[in-house]
C-alpha positions in Angstrom: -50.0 -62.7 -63.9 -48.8 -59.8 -66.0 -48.0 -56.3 -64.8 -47.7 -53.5 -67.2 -44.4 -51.7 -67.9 -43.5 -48.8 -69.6 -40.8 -48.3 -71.6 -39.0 -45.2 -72.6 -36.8 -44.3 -75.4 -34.5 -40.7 -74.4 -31.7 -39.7 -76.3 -28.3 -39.8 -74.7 -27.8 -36.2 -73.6 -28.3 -34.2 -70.5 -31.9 -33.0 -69.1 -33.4 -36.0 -71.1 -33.9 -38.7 -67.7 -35.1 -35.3 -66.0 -37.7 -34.0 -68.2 -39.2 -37.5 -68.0 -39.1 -37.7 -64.4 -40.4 -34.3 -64.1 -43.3 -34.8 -66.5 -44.4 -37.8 -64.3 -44.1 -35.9 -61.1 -46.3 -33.3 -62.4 -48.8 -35.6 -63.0 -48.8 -36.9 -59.6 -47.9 -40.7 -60.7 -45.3 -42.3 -58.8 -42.2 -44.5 -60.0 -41.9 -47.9 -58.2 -38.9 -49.5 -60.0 -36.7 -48.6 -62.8 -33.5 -49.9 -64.9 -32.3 -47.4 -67.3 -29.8 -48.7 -70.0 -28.2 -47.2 -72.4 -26.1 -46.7 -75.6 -23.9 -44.4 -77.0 -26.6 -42.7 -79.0 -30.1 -43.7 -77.1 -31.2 -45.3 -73.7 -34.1 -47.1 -72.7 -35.7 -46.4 -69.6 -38.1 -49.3 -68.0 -40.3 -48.4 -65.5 -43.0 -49.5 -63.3 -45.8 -46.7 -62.4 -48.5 -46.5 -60.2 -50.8 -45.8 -63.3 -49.4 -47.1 -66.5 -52.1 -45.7 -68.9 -51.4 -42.3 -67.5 -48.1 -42.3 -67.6 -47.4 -43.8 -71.1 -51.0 -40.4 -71.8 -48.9 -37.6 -70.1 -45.6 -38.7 -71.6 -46.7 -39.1 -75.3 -48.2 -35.3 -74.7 -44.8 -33.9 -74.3 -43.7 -35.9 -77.6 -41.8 -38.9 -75.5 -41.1 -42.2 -77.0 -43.0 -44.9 -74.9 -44.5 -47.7 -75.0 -46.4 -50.2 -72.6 -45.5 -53.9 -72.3 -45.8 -57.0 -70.5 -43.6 -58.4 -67.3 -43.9 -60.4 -64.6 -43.1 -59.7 -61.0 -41.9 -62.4 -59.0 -41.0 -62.8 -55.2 -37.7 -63.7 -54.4 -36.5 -64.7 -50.8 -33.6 -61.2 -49.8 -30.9 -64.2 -49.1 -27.9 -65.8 -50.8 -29.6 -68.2 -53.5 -33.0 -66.6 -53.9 -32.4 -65.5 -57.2 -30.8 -69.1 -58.1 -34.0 -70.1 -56.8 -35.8 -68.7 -59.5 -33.9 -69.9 -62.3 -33.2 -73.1 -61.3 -37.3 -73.8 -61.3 -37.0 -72.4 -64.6 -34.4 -74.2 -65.8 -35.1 -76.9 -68.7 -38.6 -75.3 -68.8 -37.5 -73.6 -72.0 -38.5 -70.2 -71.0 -36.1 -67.8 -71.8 -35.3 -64.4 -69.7 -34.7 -61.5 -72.1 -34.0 -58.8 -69.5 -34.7 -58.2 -65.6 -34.3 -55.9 -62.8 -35.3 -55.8 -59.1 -36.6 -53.3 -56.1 -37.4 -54.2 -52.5 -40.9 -54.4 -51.5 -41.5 -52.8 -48.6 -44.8 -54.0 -47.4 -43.2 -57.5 -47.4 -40.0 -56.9 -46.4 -39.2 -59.2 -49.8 -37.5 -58.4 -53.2 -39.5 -58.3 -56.1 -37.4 -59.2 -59.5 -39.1 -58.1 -62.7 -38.8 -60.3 -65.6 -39.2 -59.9 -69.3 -40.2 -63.8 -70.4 -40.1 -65.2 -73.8 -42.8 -67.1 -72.7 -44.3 -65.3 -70.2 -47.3 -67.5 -69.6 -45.5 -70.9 -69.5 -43.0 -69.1 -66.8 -46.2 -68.2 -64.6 -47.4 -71.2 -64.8 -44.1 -73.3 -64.2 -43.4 -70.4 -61.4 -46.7 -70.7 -59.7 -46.8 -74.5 -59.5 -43.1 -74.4 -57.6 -45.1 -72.4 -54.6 -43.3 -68.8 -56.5 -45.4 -65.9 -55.9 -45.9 -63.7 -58.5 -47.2 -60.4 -58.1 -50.4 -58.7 -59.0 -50.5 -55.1 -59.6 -52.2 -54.5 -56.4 -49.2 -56.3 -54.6 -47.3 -53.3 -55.9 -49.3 -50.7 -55.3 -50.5 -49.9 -58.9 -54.1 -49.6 -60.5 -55.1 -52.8 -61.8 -55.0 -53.1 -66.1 -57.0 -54.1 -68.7 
C-alpha cells in the first residue's frame, strides 16, 4: 500500500516554511507528518496531508514548487529495536531505503515510519508477509487516492 506525499521545494530564506504552512491552513487541510531538509540554497519539505490533491491545487496557485509521490507507511513497535525490526525483515531483500521519517499515531498509540522504497512494491510485499502492517490512507486519517 502506497500513500501519497507531497513534496515541496522553498528557497532557504525566511517566511518561506510559513507561507506554505499558512497557504495550507487557509485551505483547511491539515499536516500529519513532516521532515524538512535542507541546503544552503534550497530545502525540501515532505509532507503528509489529509488531502493530497488539494494541497499540491492550493499550493501550485500561489506559485509553490510541489510535487506528489509515493511512500509507504509502516507500523513500528514505540520500543528499543522496533525500527531494527523493520530493516532486518528487509535486509537481503534488495530493497533499498532512499529517505524516511516518523510521527506517532495516536489512535494506536504506535509509531508510524514513512519510507521512500527503491522498490516500493517488493518492500510491501516482503513487509506484509513478516506480519508488518502497513498503513492505508484511512489508517492516517487522509482521503483515500487514485
Amino acid at each position: 500500500m502506497k500513500i501519497k506525499q507531497l513534496s515541496v521545494f522553498l528557497e532557504n530564506r525566511a517566511g518561506r516554511l510559513a507561507h506554505v504552512t499558512r497557504v495550507l491552513s487557509d485551505a483547511g487541510i491539515n499536516i500529519l507528518a513532516l521532515s524538512l531538509a535542507d541546503t544552503s540554497d534550497f530545502g525540501i519539505l515532505r509532507i503528509i496531508v489529509d488531502d493530497p490533491a488539494r494541497a499540491d491545487t492550493v499550493l501550485k496557485k500561489q506559485n509553490v514548487v510541489s510535487m506528489l509521490n509515493d511512500v509507504t507507511a509502516v507500523e513500528v513497535d514505540n520500543r528499543p529495536g522496533g525500527l531494527y525490526r523493520i530493516l532486518a525483515t528487509l535486509e537481503g531483500s534488495g530493497v533499498n531505503v532512499e529517505y524516511m521519517y516518523a510521527f506517532a499515531e495516536p489512535r494506536s498509540q504506535k509509531a508510524a515510519l514513512i519510507f521512500r522504497f527503491d522498490a516500493p512494491d517488493k518492500a510491501v510485499k516482503v513487509l506484509g508477509d513478516a506480519g508488518i502492517n502497513i498503513f492505508a490512507h484511512i489508517d492516517l486519517g487522509m482521503q483515500p487516492h487514485g
